[in-house]
C-alpha positions as a printed Julia matrix, in Angstrom:
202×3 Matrix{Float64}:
 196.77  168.23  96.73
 198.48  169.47  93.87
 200.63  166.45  93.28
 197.14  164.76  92.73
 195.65  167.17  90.53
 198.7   167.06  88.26
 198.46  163.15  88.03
 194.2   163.59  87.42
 194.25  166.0   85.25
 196.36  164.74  82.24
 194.6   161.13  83.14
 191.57  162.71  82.43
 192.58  164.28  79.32
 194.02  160.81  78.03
 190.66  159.1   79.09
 188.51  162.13  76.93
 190.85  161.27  73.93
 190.66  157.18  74.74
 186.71  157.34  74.66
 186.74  160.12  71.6
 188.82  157.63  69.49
 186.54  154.94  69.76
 183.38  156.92  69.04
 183.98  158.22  66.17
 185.45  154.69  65.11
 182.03  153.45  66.2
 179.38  156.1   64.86
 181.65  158.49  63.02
 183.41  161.56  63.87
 180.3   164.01  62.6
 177.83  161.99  64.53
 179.68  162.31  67.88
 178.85  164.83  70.14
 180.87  165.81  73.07
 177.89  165.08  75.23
 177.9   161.95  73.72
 181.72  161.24  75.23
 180.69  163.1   78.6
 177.87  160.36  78.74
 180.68  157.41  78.39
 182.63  159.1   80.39
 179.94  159.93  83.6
 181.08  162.93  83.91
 179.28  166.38  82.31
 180.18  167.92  78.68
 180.95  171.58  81.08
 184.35  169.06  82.43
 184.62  167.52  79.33
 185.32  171.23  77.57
 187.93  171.57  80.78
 190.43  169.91  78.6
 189.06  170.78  75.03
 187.56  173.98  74.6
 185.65  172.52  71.37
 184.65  169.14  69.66
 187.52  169.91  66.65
 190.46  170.58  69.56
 189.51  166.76  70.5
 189.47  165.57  66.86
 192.5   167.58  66.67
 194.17  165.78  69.11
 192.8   162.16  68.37
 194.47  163.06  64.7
 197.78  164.2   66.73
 197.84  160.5   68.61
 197.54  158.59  65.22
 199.84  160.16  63.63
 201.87  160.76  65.95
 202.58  156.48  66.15
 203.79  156.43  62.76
 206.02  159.4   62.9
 207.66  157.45  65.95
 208.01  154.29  63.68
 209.26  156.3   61.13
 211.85  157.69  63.49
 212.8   154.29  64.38
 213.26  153.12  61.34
 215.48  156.12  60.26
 217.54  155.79  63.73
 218.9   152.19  63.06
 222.33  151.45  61.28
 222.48  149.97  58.57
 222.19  150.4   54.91
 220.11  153.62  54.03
 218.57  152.1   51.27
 217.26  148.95  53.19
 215.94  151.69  55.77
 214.26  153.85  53.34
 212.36  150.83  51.51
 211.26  149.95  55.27
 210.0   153.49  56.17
 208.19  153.61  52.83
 206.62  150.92  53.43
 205.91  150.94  56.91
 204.06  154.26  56.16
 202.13  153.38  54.15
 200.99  150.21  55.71
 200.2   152.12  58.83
 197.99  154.6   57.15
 196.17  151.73  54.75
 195.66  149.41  58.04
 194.45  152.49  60.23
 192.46  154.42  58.33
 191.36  152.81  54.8
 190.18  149.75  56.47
 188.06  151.97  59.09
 185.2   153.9   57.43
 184.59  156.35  60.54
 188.2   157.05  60.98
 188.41  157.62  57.38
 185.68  160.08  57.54
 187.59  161.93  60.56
 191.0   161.77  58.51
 189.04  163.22  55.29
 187.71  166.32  56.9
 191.06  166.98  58.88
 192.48  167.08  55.38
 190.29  168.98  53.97
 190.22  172.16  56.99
 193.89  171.96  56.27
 194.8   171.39  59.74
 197.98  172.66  61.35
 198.55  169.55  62.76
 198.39  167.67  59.47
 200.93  169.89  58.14
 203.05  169.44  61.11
 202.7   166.01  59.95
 203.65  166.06  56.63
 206.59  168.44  57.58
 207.63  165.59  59.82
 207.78  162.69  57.34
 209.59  164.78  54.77
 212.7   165.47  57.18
 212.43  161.94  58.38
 212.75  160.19  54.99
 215.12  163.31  54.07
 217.58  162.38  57.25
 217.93  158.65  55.56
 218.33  160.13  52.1
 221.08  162.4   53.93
 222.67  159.39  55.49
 223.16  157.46  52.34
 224.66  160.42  50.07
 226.99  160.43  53.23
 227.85  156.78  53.06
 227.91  157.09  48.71
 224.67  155.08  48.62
 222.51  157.62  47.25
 224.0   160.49  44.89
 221.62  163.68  44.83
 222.36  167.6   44.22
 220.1   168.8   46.97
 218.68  166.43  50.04
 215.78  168.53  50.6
 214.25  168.55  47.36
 214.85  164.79  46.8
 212.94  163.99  49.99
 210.32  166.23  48.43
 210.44  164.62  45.34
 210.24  161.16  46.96
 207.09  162.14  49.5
 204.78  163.46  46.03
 206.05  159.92  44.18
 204.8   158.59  47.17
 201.84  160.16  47.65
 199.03  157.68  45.9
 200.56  155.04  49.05
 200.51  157.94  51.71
 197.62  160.14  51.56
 194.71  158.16  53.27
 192.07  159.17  50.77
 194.57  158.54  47.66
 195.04  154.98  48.8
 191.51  154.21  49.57
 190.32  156.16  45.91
 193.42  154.35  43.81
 192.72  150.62  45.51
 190.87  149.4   42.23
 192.72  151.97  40.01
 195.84  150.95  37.81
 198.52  151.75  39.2
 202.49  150.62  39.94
 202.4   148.19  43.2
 204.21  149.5   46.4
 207.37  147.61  45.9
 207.94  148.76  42.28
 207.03  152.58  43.12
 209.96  152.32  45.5
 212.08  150.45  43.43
 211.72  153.75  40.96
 212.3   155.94  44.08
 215.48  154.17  44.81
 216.72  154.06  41.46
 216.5   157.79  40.98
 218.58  158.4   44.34
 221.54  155.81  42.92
 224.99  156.73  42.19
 225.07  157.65  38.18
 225.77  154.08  36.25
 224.86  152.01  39.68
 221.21  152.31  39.34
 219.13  149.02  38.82
């Protein structure tokens, strides 16, 4: 019996997230109640709260699911050989296209992303934490291999997240679409520029 239970109970807590997701793509994240999801679901908001002990811990974790599939793209990208600078053009840009396809292009999603931003969730830090030491292990890997000459790796993965930022932040790309503004390719031209050996730069 407990073998079962163990196999239910995260299915359960999967399907509550699965069903979550959608609604708030559907009517928005504000409009969604968790009796609303129960209702989906056929089962009462009291087993619904079983897994979540509030409607934010399920936002919470719907955030945690997006964005936890780009940080594993980003790892991915950051994990193959290769030339560092071919890999950090590709993780630039894959982040960025992730975010813009996932959340700009979605209203209700947007919405959900917005007011996770704004309560300054831990998880969105997490997040951001993330990325930074991702694109900092590439930057890492190509002042090993004399691609990339910086003082401190850190701070120039720091440096490269804020120049960044206008084709990260979900609410910065959906504010600057109409706004003038360097394309994506030319940003991280600059980006890669700034990390090249002194006199190599292009």
């Amino acid at each position: 019996m407990t073998l079962v239970s163990e196999h239910i109970e995260p299915d359960t807590r999967e399907r509550i997230l699965v069903v979550a997701e959608r609604l708030f793509r559907e009517i928005g994240y504000q409009k969604t109640t968790v009796a609303d999801i129960a209702k989906v679901l056929r089962m009462s908001p009291a087993n619904v709260y079983r897994f979540f002990d509030s409607k934010k811990a399920i936002h919470q974790a719907v955030a945690r699911g997006l964005m936890g599939e780009v940080e594993d793209a980003a790892q991915a990208i950051a994990a193959r050989p290769g030339p560092a600078a071919g890999r950090l053009r590709e993780l630039l840009s894959t982040i960025h296209h992730m975010n813009s396809e996932r959340y700009v292009g979605d209203a209700k999603l947007h919405e959900m992303v917005e007011i996770a931003m704004e309560e300054n969730w831990d998880v969105c830090n997490a997040h951001i934490q993330l990325i930074g030491e991702i694109i900092g292990s590439v930057i890492g890997q190509g002042v090993a291999s004399g691609e990339f000459e910086v003082a401190d790796v850190p701070v120039a993965a720091t440096c490269t997240c804020m120049a960044m930022m206008r084709f990260f932040h979900p609410q910065m790309i959906a504010q600057c679409v109409d706004k003038p503004s360097p394309t994506l390719d030319q940003m991280i031209d600059f980006i890669l520029a700034g990390l090249a050996p002194r006199g190599k730069a292009k």
